[in-house]
KEBAVEX-99791 format. One record per atom (N, C-alpha, C, O): atom name; residue in one letter; x, z negated, y. Coordinates in steps of 0.001 Angstrom, whole numbers, always signed. Layout:
KEBAVEX-99791
CA, a, X, Z, Y;
...
This chain:
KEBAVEX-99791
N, x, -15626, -15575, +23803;
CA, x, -15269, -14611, +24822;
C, x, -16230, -13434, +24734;
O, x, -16504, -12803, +23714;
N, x, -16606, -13277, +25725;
CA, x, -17564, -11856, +25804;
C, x, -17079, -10736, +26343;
O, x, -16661, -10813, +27498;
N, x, -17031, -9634, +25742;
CA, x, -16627, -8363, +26444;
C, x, -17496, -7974, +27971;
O, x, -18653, -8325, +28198;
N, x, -16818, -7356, +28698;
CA, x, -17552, -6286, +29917;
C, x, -18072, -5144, +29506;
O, x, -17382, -4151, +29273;
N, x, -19632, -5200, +29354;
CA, x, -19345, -3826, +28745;
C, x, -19065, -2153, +29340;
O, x, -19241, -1016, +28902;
N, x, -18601, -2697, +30423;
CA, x, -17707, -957, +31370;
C, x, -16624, -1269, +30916;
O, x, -15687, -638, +31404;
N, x, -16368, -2016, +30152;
CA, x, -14900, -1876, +29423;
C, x, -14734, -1168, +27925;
O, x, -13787, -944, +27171;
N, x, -16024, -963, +27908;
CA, x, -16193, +99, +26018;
C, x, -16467, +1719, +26451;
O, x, -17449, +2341, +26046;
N, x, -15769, +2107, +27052;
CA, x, -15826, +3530, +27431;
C, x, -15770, +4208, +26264;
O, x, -15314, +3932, +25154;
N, x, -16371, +5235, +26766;
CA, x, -16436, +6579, +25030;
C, x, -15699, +7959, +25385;
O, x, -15111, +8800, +24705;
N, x, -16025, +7806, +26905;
CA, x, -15334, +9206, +27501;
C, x, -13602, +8864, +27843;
O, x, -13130, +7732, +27728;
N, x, -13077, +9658, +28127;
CA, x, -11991, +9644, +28725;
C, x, -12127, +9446, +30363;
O, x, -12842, +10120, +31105;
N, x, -11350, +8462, +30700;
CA, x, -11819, +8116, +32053;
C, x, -11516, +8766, +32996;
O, x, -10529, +9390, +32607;
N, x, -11745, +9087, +34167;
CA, x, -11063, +9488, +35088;
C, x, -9728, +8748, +36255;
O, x, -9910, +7593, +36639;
N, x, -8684, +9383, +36645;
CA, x, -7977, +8370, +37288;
C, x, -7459, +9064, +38225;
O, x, -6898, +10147, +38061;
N, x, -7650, +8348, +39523;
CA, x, -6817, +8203, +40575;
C, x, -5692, +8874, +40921;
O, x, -4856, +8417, +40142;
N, x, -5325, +9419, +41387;
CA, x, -3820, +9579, +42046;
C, x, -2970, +8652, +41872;
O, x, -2015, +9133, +41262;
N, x, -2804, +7484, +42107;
CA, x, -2379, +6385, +42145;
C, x, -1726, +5619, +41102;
O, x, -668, +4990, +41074;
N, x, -3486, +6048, +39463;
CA, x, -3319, +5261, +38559;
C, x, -2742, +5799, +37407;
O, x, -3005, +6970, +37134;
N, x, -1905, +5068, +36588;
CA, x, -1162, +5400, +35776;
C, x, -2149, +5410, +34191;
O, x, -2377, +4276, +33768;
N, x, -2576, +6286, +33551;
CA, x, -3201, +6081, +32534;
C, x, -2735, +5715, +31206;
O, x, -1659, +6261, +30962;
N, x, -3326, +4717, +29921;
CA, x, -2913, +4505, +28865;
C, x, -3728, +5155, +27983;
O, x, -4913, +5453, +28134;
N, x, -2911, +5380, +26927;
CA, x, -3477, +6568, +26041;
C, x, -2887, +5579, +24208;
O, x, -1696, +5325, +24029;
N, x, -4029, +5181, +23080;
CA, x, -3590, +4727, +22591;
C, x, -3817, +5617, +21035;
O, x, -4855, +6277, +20979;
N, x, -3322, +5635, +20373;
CA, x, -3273, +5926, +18960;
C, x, -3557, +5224, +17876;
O, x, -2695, +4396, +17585;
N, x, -4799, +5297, +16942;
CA, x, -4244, +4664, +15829;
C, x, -4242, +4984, +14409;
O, x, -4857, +5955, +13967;
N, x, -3517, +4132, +13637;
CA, x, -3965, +5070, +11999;
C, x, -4408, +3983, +10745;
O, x, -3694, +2981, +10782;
N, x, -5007, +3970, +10098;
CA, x, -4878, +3466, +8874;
C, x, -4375, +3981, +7294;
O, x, -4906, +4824, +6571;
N, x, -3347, +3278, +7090;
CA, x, -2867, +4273, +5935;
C, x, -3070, +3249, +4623;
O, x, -3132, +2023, +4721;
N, x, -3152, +3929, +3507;
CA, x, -3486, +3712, +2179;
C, x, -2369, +3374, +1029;
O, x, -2391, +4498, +528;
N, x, -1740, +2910, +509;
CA, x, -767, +3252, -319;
C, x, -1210, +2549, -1609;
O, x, -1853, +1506, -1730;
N, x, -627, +3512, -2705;
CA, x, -1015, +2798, -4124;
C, x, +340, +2599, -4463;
O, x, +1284, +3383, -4368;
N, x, +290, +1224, -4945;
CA, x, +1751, +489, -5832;
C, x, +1608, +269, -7411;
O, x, +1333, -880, -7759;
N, x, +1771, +1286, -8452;
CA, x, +1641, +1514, -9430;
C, x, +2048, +194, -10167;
O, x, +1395, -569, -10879;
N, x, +3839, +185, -9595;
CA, x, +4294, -1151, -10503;
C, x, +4317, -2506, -9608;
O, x, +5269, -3276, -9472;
N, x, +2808, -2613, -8938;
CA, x, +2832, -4090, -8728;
C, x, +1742, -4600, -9836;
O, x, +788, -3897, -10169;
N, x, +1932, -5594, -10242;
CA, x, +1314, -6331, -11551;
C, x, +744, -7978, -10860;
O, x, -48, -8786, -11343;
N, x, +1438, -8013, -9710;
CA, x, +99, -9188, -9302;
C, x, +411, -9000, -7421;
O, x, +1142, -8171, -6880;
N, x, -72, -9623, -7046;
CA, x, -440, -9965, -5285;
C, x, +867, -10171, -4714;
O, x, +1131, -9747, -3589;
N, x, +1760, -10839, -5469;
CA, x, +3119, -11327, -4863;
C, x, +4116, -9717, -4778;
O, x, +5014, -9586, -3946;
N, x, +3777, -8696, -5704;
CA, x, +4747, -7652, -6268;
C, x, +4292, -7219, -4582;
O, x, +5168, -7110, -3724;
N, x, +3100, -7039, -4325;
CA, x, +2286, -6031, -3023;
C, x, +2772, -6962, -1845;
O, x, +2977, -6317, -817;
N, x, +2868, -7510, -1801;
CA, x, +3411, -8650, -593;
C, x, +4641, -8234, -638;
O, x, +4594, -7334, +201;
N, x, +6052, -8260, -1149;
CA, x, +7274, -8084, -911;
C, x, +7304, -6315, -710;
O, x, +8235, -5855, -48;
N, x, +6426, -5509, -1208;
CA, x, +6191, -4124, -700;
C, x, +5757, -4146, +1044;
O, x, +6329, -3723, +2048;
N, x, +4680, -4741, +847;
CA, x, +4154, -5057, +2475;
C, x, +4890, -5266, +3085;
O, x, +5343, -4361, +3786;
N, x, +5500, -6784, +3169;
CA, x, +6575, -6906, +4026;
C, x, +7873, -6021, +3838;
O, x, +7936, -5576, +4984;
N, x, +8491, -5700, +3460;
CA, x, +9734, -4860, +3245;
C, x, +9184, -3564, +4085;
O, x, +9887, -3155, +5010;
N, x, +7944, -2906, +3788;
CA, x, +7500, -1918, +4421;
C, x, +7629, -2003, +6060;
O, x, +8248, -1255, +6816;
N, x, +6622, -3481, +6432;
CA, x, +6402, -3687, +7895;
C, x, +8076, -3909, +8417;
O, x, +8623, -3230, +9286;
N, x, +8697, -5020, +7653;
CA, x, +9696, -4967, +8604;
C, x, +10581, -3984, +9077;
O, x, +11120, -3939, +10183;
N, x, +10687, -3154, +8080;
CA, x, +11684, -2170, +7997;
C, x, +11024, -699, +9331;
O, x, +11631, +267, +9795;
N, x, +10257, -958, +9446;
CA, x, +9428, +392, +10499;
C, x, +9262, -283, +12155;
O, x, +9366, +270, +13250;
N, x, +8965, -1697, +11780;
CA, x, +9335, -2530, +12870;
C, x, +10755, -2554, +13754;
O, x, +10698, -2725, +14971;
N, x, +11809, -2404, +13187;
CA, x, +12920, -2289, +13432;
C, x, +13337, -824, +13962;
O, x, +14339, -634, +14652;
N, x, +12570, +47, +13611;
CA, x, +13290, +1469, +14072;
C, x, +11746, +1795, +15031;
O, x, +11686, +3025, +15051;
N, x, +10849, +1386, +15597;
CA, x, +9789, +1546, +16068;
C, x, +9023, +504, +17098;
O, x, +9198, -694, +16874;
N, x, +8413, +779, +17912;
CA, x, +7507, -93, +18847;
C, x, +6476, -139, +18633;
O, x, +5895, +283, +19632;
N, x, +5724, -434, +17821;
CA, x, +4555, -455, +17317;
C, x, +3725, -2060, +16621;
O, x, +4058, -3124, +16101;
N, x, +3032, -1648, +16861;
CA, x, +1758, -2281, +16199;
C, x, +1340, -2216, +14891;
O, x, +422, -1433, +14645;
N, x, +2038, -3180, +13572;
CA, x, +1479, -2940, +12180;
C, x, +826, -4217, +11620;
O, x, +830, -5275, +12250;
N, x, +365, -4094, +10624;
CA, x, -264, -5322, +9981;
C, x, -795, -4628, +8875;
O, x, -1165, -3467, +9047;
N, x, -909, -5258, +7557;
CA, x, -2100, -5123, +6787;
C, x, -3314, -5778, +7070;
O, x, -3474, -6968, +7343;
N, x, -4363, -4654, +6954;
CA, x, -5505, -4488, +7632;
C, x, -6622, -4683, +6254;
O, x, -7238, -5698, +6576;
N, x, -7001, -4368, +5332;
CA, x, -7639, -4435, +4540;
C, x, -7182, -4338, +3099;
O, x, -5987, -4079, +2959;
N, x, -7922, -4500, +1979;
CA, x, -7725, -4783, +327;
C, x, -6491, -5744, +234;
O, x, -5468, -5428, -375;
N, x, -6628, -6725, +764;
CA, x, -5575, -7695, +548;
C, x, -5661, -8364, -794;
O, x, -4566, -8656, -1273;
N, x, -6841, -8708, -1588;
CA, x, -7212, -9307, -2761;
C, x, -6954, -7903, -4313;
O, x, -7530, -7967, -5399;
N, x, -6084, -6955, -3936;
CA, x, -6213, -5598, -4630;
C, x, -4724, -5862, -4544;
O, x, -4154, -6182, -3500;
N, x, -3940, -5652, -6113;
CA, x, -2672, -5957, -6104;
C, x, -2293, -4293, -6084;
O, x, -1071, -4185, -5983;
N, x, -2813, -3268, -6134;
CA, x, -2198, -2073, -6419;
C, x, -2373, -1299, -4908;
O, x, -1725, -360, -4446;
N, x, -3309, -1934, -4426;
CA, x, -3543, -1088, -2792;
C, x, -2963, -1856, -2092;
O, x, -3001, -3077, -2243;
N, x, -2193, -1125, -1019;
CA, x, -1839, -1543, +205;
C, x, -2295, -674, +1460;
O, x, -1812, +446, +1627;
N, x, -3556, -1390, +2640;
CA, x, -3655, -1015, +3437;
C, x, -3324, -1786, +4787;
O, x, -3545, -2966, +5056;
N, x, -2477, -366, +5899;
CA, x, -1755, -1044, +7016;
C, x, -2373, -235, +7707;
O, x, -2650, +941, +7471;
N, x, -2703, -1167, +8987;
CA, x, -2968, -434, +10359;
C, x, -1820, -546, +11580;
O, x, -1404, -1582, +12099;
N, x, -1351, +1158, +11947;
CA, x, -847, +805, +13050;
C, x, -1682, +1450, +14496;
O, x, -2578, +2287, +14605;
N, x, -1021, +735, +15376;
CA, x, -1471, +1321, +16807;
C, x, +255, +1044, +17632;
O, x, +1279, +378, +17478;
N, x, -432, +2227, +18676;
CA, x, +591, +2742, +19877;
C, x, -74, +2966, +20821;
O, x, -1239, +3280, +21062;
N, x, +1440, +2623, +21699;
CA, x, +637, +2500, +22977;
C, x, +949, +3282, +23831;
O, x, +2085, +2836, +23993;
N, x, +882, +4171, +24596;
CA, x, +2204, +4611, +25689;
C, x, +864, +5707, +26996;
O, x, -276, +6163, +26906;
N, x, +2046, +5645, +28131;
CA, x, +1195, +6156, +29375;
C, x, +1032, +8307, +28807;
O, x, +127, +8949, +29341;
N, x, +1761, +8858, +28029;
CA, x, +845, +9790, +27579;
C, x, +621, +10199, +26342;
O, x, +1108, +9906, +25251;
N, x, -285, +11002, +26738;
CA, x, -1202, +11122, +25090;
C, x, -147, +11762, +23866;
O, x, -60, +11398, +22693;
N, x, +555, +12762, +24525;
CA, x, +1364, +13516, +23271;
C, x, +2420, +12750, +22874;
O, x, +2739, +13001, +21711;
N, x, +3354, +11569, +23614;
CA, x, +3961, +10948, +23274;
C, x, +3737, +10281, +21925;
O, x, +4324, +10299, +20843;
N, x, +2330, +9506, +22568;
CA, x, +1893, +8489, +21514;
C, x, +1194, +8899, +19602;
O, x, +1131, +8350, +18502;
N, x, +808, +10219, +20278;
CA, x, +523, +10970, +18873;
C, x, +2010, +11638, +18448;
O, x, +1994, +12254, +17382;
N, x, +3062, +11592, +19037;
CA, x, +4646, +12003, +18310;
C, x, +5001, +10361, +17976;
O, x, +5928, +10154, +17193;
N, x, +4654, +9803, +18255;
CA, x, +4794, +8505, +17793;
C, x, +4409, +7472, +16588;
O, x, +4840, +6502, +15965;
N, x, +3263, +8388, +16702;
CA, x, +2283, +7753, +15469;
C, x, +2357, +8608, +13997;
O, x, +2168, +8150, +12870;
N, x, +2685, +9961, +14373;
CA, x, +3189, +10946, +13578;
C, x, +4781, +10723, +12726;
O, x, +5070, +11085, +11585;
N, x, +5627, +10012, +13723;
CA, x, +6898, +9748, +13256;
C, x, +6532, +8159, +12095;
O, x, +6796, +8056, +10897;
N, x, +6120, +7522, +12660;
CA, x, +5657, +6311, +11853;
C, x, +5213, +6448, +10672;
O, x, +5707, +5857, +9713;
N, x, +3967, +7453, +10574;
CA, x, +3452, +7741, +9208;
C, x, +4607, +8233, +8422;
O, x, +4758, +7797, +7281;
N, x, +5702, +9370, +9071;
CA, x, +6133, +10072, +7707;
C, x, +7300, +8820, +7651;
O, x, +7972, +8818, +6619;
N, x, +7508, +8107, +8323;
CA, x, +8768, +6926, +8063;
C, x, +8359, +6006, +6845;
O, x, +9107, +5612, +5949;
N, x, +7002, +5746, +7004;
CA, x, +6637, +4442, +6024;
C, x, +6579, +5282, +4812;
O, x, +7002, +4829, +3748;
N, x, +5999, +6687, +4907;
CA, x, +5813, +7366, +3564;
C, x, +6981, +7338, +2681;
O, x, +7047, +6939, +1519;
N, x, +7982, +7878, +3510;
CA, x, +9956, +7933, +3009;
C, x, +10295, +6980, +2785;
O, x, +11300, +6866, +2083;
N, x, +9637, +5875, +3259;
CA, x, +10830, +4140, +3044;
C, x, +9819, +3139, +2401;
O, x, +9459, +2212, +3127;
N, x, +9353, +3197, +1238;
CA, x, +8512, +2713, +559;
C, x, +8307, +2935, -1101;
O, x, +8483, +4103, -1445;
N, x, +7975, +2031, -2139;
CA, x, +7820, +2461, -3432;
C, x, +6493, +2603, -4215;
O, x, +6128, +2471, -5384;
N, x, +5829, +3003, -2781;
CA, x, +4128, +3599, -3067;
C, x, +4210, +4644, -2545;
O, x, +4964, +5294, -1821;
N, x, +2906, +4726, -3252;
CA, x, +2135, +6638, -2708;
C, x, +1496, +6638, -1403;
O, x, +278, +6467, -1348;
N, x, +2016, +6769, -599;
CA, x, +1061, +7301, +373;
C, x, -591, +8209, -11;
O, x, -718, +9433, +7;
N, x, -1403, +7463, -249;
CA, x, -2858, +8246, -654;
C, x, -3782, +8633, +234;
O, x, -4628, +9499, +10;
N, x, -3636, +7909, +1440;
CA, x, -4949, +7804, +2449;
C, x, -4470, +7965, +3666;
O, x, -3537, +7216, +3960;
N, x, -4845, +8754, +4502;
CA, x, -4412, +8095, +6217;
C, x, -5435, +8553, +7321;
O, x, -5748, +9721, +7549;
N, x, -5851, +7556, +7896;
CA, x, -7243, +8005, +8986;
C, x, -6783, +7476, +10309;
O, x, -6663, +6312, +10694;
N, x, -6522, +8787, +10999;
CA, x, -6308, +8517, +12429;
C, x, -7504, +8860, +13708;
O, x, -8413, +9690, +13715;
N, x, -7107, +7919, +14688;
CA, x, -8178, +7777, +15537;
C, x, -7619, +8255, +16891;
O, x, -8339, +8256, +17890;
């Protein structure tokens, strides 16, 4: 599949009267799991993490990178919504949720 490339905009676009704009958010967050001792300990953190934020949230999560690292856990989420401040109160509520409902450190978080 090949991209369009008037579909990789850098600016903020302009819109219409008409058109309804999407505005998306995203973050990558970091967490260190002190007492995981192998890959399986970070996996039942992971999942317990995702599902549990999944359930009170509309969002977009996954672990995103250091999957072969039993003490790091990194998740990416994204949001979606028609305005911008929504979606950054959105993405804001998410971070401090996973921080509170989890038995890692929150260490890292890079939003876009």
């Amino acid at each position: 599949m090949t991209l369009n490339s008037s579909l990789l905009q850098t600016e903020e676009p302009e819109y219409d009267a008409g058109d309804t704009p999407m505005h998306t958010q995203s973050a990558k967050l970091t967490f260190h799991i002190p007492h995981a001792t192998a890959l399986k300990d970070k996996r039942q953190v992971c999942r317990s993490l995702i599902d549990k934020t999944r359930r009170c949230f509309n969002a977009s999560i996954s672990e995103v990178d250091t999957q072969d690292m039993h003490q790091t856990l990194t998740i990416g989420i994204a949001v979606v919504s028609g305005d911008f401040a929504h979606a950054r109160q959105s993405l804001d509520e998410i971070v401090r949720f996973m921080e509170e409902h989890t038995g890692a450190e929150l260490v890292g978080v890079e939003v876009e």
